[in-house]
PDB file of N, CA, C and O in Angstrom:
ATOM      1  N   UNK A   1      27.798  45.744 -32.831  1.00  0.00           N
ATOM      2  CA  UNK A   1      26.810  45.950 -31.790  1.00  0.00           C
ATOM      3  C   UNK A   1      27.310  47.088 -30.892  1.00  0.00           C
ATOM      4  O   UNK A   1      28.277  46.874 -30.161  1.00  0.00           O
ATOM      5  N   UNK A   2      26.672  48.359 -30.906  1.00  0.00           N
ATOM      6  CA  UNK A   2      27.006  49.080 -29.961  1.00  0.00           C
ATOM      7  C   UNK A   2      26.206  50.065 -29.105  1.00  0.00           C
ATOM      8  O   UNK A   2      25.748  51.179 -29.359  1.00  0.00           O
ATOM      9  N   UNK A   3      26.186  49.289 -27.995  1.00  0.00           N
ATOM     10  CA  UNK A   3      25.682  49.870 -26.556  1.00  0.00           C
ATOM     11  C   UNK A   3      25.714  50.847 -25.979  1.00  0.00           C
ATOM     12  O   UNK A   3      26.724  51.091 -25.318  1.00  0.00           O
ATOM     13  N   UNK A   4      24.735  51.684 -26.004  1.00  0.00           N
ATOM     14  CA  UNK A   4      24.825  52.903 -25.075  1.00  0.00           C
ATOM     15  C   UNK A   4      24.843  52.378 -23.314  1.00  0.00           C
ATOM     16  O   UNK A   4      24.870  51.298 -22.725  1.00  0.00           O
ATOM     17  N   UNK A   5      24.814  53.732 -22.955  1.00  0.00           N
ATOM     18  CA  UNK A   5      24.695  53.823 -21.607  1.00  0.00           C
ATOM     19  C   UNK A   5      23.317  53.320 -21.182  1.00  0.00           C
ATOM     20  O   UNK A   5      23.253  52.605 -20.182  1.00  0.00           O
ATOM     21  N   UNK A   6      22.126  53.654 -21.909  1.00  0.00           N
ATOM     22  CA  UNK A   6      20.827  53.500 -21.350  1.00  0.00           C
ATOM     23  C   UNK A   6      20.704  52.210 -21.515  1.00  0.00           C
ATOM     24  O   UNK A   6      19.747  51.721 -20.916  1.00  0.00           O
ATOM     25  N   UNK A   7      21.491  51.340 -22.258  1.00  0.00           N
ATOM     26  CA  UNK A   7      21.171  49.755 -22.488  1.00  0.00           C
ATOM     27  C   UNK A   7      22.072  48.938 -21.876  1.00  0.00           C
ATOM     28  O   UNK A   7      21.956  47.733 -22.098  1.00  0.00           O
ATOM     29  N   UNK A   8      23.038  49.354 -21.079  1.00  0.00           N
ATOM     30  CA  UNK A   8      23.835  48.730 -20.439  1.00  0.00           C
ATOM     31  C   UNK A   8      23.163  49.285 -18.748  1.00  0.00           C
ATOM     32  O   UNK A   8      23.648  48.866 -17.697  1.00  0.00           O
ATOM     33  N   UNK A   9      22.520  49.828 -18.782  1.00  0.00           N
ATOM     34  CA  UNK A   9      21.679  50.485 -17.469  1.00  0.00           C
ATOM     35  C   UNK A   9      20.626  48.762 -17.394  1.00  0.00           C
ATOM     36  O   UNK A   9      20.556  47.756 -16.688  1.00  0.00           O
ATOM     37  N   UNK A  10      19.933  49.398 -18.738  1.00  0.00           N
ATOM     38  CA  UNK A  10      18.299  48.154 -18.203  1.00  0.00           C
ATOM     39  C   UNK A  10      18.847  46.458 -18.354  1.00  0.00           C
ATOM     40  O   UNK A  10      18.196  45.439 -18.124  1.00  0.00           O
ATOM     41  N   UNK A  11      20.366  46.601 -18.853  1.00  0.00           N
ATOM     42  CA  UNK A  11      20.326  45.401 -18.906  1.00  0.00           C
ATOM     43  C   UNK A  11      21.253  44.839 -17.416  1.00  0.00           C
ATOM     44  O   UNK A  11      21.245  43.652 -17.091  1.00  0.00           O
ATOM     45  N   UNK A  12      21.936  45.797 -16.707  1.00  0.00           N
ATOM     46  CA  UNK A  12      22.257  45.651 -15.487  1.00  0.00           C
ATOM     47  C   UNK A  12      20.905  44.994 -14.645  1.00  0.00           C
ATOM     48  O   UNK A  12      20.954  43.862 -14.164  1.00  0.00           O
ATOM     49  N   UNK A  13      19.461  46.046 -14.523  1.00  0.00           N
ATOM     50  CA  UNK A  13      18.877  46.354 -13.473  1.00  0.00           C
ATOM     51  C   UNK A  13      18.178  44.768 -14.126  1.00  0.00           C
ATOM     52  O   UNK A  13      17.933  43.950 -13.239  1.00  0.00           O
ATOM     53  N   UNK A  14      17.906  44.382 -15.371  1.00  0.00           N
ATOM     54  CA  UNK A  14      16.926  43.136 -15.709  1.00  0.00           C
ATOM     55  C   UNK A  14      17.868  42.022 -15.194  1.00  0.00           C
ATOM     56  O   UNK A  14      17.298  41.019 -14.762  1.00  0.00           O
ATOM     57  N   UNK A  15      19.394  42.041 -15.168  1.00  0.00           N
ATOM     58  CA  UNK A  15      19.940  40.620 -14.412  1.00  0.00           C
ATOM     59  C   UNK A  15      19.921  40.729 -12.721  1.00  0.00           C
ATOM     60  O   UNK A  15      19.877  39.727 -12.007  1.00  0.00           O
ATOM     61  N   UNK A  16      19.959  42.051 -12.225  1.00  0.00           N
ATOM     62  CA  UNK A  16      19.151  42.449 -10.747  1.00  0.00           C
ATOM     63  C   UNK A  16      17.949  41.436 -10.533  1.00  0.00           C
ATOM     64  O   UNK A  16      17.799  40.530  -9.713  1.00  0.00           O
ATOM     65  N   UNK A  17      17.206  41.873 -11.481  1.00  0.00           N
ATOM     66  CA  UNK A  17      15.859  41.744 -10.941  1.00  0.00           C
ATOM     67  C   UNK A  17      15.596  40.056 -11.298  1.00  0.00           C
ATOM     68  O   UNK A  17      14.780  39.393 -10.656  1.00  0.00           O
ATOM     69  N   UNK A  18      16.454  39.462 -12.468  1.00  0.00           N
ATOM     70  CA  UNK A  18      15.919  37.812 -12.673  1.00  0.00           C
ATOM     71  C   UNK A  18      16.912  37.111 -11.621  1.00  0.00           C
ATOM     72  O   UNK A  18      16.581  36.019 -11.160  1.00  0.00           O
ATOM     73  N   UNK A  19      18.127  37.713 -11.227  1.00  0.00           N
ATOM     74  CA  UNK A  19      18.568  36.824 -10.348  1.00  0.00           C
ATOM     75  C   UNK A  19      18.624  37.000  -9.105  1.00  0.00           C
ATOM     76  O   UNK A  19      18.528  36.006  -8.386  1.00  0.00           O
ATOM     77  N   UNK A  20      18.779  38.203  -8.563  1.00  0.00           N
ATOM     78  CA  UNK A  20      19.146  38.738  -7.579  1.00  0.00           C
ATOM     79  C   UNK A  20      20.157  39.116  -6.891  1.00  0.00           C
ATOM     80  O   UNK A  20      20.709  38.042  -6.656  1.00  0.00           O
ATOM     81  N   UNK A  21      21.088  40.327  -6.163  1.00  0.00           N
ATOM     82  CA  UNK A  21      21.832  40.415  -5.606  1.00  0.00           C
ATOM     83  C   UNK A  21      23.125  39.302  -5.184  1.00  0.00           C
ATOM     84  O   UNK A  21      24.315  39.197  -5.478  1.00  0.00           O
ATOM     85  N   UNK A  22      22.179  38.583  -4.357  1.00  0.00           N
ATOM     86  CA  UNK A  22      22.741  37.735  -4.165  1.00  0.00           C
ATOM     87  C   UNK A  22      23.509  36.633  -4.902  1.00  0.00           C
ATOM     88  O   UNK A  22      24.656  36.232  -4.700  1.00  0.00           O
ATOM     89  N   UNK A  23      22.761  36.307  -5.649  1.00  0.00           N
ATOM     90  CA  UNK A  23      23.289  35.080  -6.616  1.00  0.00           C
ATOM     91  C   UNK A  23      24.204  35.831  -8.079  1.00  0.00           C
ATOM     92  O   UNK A  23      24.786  35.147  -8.922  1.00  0.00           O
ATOM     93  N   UNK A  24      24.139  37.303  -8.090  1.00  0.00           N
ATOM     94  CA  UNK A  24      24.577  37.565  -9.571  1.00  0.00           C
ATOM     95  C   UNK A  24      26.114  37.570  -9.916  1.00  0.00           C
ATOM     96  O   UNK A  24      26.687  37.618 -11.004  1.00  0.00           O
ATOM     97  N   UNK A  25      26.683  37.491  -8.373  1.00  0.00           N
ATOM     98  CA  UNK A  25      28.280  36.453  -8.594  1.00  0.00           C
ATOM     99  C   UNK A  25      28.480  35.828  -9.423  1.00  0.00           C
ATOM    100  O   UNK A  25      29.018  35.939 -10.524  1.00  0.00           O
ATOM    101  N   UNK A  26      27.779  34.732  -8.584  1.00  0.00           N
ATOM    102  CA  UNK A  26      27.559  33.349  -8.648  1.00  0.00           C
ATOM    103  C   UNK A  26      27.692  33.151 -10.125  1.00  0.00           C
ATOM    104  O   UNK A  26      28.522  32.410 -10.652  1.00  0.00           O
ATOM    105  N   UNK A  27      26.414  34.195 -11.014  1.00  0.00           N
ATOM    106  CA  UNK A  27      26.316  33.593 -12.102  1.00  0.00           C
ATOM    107  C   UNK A  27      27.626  34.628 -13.064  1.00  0.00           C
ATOM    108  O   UNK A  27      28.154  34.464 -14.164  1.00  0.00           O
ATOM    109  N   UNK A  28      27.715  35.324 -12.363  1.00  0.00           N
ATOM    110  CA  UNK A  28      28.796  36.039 -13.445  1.00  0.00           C
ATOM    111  C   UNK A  28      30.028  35.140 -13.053  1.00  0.00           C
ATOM    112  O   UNK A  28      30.788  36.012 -13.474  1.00  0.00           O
ATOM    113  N   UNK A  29      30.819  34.247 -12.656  1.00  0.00           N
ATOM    114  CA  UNK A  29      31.901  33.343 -12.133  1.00  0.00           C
ATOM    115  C   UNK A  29      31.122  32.091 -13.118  1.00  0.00           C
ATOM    116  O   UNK A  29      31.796  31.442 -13.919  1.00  0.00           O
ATOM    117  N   UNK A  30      30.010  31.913 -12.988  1.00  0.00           N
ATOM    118  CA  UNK A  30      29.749  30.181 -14.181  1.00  0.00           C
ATOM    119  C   UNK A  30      29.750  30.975 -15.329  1.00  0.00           C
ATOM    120  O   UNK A  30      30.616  30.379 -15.969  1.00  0.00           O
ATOM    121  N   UNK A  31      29.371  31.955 -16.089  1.00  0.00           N
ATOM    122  CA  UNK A  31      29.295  32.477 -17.292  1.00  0.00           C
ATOM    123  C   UNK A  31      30.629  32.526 -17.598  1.00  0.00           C
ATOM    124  O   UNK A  31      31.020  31.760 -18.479  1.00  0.00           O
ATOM    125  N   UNK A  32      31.593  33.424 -16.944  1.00  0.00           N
ATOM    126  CA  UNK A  32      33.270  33.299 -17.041  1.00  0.00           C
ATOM    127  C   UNK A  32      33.786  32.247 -17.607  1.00  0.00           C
ATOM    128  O   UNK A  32      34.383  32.235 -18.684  1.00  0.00           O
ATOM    129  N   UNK A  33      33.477  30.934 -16.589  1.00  0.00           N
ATOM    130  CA  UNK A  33      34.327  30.094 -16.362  1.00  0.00           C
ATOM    131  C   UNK A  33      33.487  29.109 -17.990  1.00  0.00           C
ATOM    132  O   UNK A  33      34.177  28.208 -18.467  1.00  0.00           O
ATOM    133  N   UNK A  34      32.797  29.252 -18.317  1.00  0.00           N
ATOM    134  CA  UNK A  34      32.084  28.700 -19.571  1.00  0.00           C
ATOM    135  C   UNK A  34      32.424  29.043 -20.666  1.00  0.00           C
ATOM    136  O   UNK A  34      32.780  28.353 -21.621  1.00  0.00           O
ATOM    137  N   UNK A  35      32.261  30.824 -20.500  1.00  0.00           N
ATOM    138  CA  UNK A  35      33.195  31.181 -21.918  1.00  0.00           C
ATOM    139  C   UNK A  35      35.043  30.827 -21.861  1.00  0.00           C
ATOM    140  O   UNK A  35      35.823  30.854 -22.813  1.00  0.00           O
ATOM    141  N   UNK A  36      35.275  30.582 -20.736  1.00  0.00           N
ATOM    142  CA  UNK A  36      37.200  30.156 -20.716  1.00  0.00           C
ATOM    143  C   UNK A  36      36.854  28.719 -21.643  1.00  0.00           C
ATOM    144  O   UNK A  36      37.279  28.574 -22.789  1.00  0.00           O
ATOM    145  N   UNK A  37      36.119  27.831 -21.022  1.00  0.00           N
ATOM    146  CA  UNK A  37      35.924  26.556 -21.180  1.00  0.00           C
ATOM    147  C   UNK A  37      35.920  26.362 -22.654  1.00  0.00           C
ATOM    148  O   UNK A  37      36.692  25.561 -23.182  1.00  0.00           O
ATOM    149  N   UNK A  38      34.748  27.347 -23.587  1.00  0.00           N
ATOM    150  CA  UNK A  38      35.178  27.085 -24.716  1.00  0.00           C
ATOM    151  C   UNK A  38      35.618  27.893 -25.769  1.00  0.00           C
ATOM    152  O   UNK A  38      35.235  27.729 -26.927  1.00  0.00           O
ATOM    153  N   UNK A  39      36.555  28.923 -25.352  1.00  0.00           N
ATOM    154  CA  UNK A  39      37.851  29.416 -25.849  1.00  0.00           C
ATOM    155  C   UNK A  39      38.632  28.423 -26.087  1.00  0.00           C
ATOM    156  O   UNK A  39      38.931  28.103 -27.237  1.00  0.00           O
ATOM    157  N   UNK A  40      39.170  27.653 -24.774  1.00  0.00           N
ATOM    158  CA  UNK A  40      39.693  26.978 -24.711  1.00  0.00           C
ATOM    159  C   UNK A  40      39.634  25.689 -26.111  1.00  0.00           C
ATOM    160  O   UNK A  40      40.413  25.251 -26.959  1.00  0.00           O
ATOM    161  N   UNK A  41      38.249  25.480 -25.698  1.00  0.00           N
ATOM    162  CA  UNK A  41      37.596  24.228 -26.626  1.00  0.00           C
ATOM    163  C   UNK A  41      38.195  24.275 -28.216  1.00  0.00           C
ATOM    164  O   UNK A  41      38.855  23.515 -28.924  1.00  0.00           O
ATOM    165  N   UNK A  42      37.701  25.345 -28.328  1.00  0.00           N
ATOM    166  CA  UNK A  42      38.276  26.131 -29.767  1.00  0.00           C
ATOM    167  C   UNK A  42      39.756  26.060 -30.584  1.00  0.00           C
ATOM    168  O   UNK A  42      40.041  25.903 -31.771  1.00  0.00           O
ATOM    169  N   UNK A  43      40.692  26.288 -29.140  1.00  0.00           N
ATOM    170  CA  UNK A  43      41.951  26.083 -29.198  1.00  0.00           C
ATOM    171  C   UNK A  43      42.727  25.054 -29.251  1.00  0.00           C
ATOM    172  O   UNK A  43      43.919  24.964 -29.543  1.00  0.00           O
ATOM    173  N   UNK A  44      41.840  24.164 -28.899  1.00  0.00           N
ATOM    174  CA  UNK A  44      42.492  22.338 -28.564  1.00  0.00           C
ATOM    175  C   UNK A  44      43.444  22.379 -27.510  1.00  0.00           C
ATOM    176  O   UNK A  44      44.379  21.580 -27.549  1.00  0.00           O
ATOM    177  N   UNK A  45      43.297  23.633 -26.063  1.00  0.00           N
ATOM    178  CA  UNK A  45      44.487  23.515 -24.857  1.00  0.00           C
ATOM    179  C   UNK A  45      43.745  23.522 -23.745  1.00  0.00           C
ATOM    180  O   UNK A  45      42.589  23.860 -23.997  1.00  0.00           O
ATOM    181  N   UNK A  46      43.977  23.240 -22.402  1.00  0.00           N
ATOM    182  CA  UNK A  46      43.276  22.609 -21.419  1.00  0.00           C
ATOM    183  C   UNK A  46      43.194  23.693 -20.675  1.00  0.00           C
ATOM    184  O   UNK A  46      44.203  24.354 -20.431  1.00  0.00           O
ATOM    185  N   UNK A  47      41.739  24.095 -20.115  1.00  0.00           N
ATOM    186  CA  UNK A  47      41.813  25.378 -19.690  1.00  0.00           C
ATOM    187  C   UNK A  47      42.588  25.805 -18.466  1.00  0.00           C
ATOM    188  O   UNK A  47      43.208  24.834 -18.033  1.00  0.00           O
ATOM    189  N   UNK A  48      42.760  26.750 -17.842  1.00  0.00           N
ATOM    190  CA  UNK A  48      43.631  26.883 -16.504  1.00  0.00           C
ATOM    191  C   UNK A  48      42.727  26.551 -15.695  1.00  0.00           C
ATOM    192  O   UNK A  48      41.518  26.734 -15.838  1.00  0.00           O
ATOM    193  N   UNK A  49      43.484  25.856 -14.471  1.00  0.00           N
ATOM    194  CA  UNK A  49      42.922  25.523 -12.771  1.00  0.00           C
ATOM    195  C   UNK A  49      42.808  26.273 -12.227  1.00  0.00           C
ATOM    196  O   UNK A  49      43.933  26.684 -11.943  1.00  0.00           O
ATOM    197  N   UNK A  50      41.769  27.108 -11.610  1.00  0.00           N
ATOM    198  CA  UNK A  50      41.413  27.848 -10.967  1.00  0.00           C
ATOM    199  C   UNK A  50      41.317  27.443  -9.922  1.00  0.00           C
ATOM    200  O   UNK A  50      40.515  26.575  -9.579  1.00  0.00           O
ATOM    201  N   UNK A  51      42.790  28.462  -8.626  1.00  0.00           N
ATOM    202  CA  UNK A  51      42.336  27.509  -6.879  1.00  0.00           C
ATOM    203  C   UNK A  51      41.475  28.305  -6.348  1.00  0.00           C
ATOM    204  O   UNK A  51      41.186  29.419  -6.785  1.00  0.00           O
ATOM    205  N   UNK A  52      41.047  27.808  -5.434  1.00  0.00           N
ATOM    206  CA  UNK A  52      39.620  28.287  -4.676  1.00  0.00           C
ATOM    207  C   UNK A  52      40.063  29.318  -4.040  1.00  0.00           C
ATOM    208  O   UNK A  52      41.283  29.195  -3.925  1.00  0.00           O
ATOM    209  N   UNK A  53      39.663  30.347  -3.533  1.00  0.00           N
ATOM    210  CA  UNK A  53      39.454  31.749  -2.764  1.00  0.00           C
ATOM    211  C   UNK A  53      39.847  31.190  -1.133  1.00  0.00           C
ATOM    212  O   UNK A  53      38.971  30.881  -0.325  1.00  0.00           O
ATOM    213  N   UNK A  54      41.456  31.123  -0.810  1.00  0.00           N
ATOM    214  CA  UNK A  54      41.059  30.959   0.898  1.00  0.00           C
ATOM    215  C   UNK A  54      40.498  31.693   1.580  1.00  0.00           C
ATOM    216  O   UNK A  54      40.213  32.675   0.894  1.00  0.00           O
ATOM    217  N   UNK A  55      40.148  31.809   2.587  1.00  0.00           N
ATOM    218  CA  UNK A  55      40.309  32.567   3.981  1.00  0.00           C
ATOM    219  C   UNK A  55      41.079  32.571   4.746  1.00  0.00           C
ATOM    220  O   UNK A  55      41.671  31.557   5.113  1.00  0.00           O
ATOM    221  N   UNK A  56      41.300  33.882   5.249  1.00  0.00           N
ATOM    222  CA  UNK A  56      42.398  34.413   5.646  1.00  0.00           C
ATOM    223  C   UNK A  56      42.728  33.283   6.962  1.00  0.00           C
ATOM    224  O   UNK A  56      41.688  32.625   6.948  1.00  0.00           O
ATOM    225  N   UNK A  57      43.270  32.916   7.663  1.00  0.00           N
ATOM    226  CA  UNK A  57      43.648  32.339   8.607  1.00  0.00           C
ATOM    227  C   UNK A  57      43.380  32.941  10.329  1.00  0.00           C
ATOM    228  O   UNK A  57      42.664  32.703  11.301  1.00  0.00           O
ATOM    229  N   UNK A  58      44.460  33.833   9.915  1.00  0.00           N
ATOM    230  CA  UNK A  58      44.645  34.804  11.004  1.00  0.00           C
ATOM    231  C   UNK A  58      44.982  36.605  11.447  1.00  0.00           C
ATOM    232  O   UNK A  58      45.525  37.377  12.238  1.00  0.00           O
ATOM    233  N   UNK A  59      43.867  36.402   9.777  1.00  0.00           N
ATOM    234  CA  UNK A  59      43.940  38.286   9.677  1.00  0.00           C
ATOM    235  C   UNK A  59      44.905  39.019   9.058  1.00  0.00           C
ATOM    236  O   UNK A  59      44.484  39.752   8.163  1.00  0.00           O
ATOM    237  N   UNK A  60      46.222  39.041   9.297  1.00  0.00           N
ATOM    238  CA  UNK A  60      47.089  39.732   9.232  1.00  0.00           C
ATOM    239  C   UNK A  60      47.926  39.469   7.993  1.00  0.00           C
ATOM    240  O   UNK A  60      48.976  40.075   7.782  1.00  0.00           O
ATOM    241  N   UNK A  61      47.398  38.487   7.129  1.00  0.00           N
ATOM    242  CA  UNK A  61      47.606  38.290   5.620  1.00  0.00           C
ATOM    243  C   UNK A  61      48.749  37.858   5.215  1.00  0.00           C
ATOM    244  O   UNK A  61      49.356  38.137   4.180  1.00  0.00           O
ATOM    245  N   UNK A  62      49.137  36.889   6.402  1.00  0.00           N
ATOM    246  CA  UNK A  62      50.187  35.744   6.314  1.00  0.00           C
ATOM    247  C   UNK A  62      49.659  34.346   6.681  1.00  0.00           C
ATOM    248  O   UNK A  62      49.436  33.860   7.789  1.00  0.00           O
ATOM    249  N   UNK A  63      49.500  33.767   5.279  1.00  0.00           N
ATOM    250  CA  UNK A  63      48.172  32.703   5.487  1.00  0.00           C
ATOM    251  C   UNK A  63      49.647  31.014   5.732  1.00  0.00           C
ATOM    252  O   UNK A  63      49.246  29.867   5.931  1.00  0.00           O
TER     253      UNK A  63
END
């Protein structure tokens, strides 16, 4: 399968437009974490723990 530029363009602007800005994190982080899940599955080993994203505390990036 190989993708030009013009098809990696409309297929950017068509996940724009079905999900939106906002949410296309969101869904690119569950798609990720789905294909780890069954890599994993595949392998018979337990996928890695992913820790959550802190926030910073007090700025200066000594949390």
């Amino acid at each position: 399968m190989n993708l030009g530029m013009g098809e990696i363009t409309l297929l950017i602007v068509l996940a724009l437009v079905l999900f939106g800005a906002k949410r296309l994190p969101e869904v690119g982080r569950a798609a990720g974490s789905a294909i780890r899940e069954f890599k994993s599955a595949l392998n018979g080993t337990e996928p890695p723990k992913a820790e959550p994203h802190k926030a910073e505390a007090n700025g200066d990036g000594n949390a």
